[in-house]
C-alpha positions in Angstrom: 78.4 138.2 -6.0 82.1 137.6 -4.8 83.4 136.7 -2.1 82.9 139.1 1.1 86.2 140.5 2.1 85.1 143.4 4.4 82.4 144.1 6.3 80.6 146.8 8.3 78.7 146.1 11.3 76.6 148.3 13.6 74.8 147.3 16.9 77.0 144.2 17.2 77.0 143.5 20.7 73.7 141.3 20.7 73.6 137.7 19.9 72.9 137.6 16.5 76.0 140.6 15.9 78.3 138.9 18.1 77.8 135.3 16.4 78.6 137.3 13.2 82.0 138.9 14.3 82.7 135.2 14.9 81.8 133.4 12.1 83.9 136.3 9.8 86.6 135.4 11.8 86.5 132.3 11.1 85.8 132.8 7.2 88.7 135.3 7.3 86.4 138.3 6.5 88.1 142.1 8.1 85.1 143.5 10.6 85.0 147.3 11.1 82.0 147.2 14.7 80.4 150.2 15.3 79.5 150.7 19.0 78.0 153.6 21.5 80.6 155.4 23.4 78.5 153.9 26.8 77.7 150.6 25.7 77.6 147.9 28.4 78.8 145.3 26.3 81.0 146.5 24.1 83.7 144.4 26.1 81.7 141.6 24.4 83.5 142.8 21.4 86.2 140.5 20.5 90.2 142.0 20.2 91.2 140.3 16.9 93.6 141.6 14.2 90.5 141.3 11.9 88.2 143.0 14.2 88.8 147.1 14.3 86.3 149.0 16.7 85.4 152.7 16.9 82.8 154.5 18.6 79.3 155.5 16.4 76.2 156.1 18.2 72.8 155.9 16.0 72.6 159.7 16.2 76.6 159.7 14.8 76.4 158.3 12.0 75.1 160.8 9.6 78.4 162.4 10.6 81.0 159.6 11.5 84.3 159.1 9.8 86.7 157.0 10.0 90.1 157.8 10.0 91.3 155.4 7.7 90.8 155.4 4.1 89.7 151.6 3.6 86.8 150.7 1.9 84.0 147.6 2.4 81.5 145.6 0.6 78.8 145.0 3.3 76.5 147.3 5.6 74.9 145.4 8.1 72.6 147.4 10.1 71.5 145.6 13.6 71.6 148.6 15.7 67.9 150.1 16.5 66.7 151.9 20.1 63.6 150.5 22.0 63.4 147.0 20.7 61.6 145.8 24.5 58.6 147.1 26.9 57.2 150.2 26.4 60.1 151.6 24.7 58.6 149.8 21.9 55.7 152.3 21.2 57.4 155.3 22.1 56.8 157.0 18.4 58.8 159.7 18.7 61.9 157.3 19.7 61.1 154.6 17.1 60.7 157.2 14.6 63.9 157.9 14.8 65.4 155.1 14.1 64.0 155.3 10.9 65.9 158.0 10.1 69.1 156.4 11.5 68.6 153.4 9.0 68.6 156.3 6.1 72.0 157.4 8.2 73.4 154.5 7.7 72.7 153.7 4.1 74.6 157.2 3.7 77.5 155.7 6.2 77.3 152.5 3.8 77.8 154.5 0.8 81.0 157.1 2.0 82.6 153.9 3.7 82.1 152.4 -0.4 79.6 149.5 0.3 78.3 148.1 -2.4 75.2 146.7 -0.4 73.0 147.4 2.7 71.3 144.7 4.7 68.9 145.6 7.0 67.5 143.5 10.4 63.6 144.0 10.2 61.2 142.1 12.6 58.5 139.4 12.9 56.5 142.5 14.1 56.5 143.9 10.8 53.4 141.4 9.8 51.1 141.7 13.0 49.2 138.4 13.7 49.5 135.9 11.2 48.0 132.3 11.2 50.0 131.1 8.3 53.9 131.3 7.7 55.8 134.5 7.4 56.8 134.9 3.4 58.5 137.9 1.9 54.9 138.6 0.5 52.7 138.1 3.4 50.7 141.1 3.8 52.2 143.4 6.8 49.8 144.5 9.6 51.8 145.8 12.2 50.3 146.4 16.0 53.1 148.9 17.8 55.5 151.4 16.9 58.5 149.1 16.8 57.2 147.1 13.6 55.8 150.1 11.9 59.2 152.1 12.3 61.2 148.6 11.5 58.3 148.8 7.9 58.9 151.6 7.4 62.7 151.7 7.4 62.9 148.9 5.4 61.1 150.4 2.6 62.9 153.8 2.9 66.2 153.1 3.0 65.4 150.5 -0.1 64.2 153.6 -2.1 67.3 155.5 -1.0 70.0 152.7 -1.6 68.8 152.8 -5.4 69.1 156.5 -5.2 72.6 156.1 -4.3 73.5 153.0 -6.4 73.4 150.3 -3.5 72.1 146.9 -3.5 69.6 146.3 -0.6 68.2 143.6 1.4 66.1 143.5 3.9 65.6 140.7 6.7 62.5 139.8 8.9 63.8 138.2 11.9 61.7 136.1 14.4 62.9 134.6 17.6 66.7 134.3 17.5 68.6 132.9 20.7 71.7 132.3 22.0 74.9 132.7 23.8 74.5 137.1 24.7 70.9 137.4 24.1 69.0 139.7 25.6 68.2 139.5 29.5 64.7 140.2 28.7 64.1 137.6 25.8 62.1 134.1 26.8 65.6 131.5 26.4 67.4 134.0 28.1 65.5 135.1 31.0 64.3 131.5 31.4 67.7 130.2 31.6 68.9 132.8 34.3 66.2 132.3 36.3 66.3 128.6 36.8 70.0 128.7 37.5 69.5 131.7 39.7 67.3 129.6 41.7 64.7 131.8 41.2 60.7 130.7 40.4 59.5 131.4 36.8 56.1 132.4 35.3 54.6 131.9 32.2 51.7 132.2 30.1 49.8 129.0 29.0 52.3 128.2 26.2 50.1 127.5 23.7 51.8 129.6 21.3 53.8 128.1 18.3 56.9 129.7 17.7 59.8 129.3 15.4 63.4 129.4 17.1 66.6 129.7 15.4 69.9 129.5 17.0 72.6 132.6 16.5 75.2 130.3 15.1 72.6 129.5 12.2 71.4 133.2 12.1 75.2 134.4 11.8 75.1 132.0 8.3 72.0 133.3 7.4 73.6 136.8 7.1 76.5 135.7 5.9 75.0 133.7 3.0 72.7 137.1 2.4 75.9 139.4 2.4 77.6 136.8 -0.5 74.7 135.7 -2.9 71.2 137.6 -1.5 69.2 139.0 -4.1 69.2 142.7 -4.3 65.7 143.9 -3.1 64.7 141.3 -2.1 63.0 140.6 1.8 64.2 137.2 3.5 62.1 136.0 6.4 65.2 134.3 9.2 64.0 131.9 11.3 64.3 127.9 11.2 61.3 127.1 9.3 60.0 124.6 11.9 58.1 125.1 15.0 57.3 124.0 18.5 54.6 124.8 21.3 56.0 127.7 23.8 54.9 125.6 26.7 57.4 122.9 25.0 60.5 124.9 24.4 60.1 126.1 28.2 60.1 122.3 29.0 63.0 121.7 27.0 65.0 124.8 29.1 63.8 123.6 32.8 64.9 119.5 31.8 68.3 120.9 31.0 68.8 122.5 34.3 66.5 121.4 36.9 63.8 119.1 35.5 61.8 118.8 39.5 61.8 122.6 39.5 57.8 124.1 39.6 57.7 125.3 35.4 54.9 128.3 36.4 53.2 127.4 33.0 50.0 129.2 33.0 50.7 131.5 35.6 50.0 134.8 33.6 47.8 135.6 31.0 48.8 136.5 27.5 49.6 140.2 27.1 47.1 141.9 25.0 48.0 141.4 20.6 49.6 138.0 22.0 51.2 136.6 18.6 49.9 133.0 18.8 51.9 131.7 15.7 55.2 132.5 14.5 57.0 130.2 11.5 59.0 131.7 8.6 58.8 130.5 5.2 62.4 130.0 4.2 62.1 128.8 0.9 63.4 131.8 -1.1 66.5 132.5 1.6 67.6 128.6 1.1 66.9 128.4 -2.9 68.9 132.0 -3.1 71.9 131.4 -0.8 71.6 127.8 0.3 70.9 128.6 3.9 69.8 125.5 6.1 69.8 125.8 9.7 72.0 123.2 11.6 71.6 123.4 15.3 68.4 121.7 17.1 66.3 124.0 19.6 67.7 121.6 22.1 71.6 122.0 21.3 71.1 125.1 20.8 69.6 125.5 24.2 72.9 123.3 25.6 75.1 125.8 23.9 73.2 128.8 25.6 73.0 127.2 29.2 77.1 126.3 29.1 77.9 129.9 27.5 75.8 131.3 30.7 77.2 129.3 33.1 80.7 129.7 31.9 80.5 133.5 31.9 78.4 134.4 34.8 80.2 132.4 37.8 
């Protein structure tokens, strides 16, 4: 594939998204960012003669647009309602986003994309002892990773309807700098410079973390030389116990606070191990993750700190 020159991106205001919009900057690559009209953190979206914004809820986009006449190469499609707490099996919600993913392959095709690249889930398997491949068997336990399945086999059916390439991603735990409140680095790190006392489950759990610098590669490696119809699983390919990435958090900030390890018990369908296979993302595109769970948890800390004072 050549070279991305222009790209499409919707539900950008999240940590993997806004990484994203930076790295293109910096690889000189013209971002159009979809955004809802009352999104709280579209000011997170950066003003940058390569950066154009306009407004596109999930429900607009079977209808958007745009006023101009330029053309991209790239769909990426992060934007997806009731991705936390019981939002997550509210069927009738998460069914919709399903058909918002087929929306946007439509968008990707009137705006002249030549490829769609979807962000799936982690929850897509289930509970899995061994790594995540593209070819692990999927088991999903809620409505979020049965309507993230689903999508991702729909809209690759419809992308070769229309004459699109399409790949689709399976993302496990992502942090960073504008991560969600409610995800563990994020809440952990608020807390604890908040002053406030944290809880936790036992931490036994294994987990693979990947930093949203890495991620943004990931995608942009996936956008230039991914395989069309192919799945990638994203993480970093290496884990560590929960109870030690918690650790890692509190020594950064205040190692004689009380950690609250083992104060809850794990919610029920508790995923106990979480690793992606990366093989076929780095022998495709060349993808190796850089950043350590511990500078990456640095990075995180001073970008909080320097934006919440």
């Amino acid at each position: 594939m050549a070279s991305l020159k222009k790209v499409v991106i919707s539900g950008a205001t999240g940590s993997i998204g806004m990484a994203l919009i930076s790295y293109f900057i910096k690889k000189h690559v013209e971002v159009l960012v979809l955004y809802r009209n009352n999104s709280l953190r579209a000011n997170r979206i950066p003003d940058h003669p390569l950066v154009t914004k306009e407004i596109c809820s999930l429900a607009d986009m079977s209808s958007f647009v745009l006023k101009s006449d330029n053309k991209y190469d790239v769909f990426y499609h992060f934007a997806w309602e009731g991705t936390f707490g019981d939002a997550r099996n509210d069927m009738y919600l998460q069914n919709r986003n399903v058909q918002y993913t087929l929306d946007a392959v439509h968008l990707a095709k009137r705006l002249g994309c030549h490829t769609f690249i979807g962000a799936g889930s982690q929850a897509e398997y289930g509970r899995v002892e061994g790594k995540l491949t593209p070819y692990t068997p999927t088991f999903p336990e809620n409505g979020y990773g049965i309507a993230k399945l689903c999508a991702g086999h729909m809209s690759r059916i419809l992308c070769k309807q229309l004459g699109l390439r399409h790949i689709w991603t399976r993302i496990l735990s992502v942090y960073g700098p504008m991560d969600n409140e409610y995800s563990l680095t994020m809440s952990t790190i608020v807390k604890l410079i908040n002053g406030e006392q944290t809880h936790f489950t036992s931490g036994e759990q294994i987990w693979d973390f990947l930093y949203s610098e890495d991620a943004a590669n990931a995608f942009y490696l996936i956008g230039e030389k991914g395989v069309n119809g192919k799945t990638y699983c994203l993480g970093s390919g290496n884990t560590c116990l929960l109870k030690d990435a918690v650790t890692e958090i509190i020594n950064q900030i205040n190692p004689s606070v009380k950690i609250g390890i083992g104060d809850l018990p794990y919610p029920p369908n508790q995923v106990m191990f979480l690793c992606a296979d990366i093989g076929s993302l780095t022998a495709d595109t060349g993808f190796v993750p850089l950043v350590t769970f511990k500078e990456g948890v640095r990075k995180t800390i001073e970008w909080y700190k320097k934006n919440n004072k």
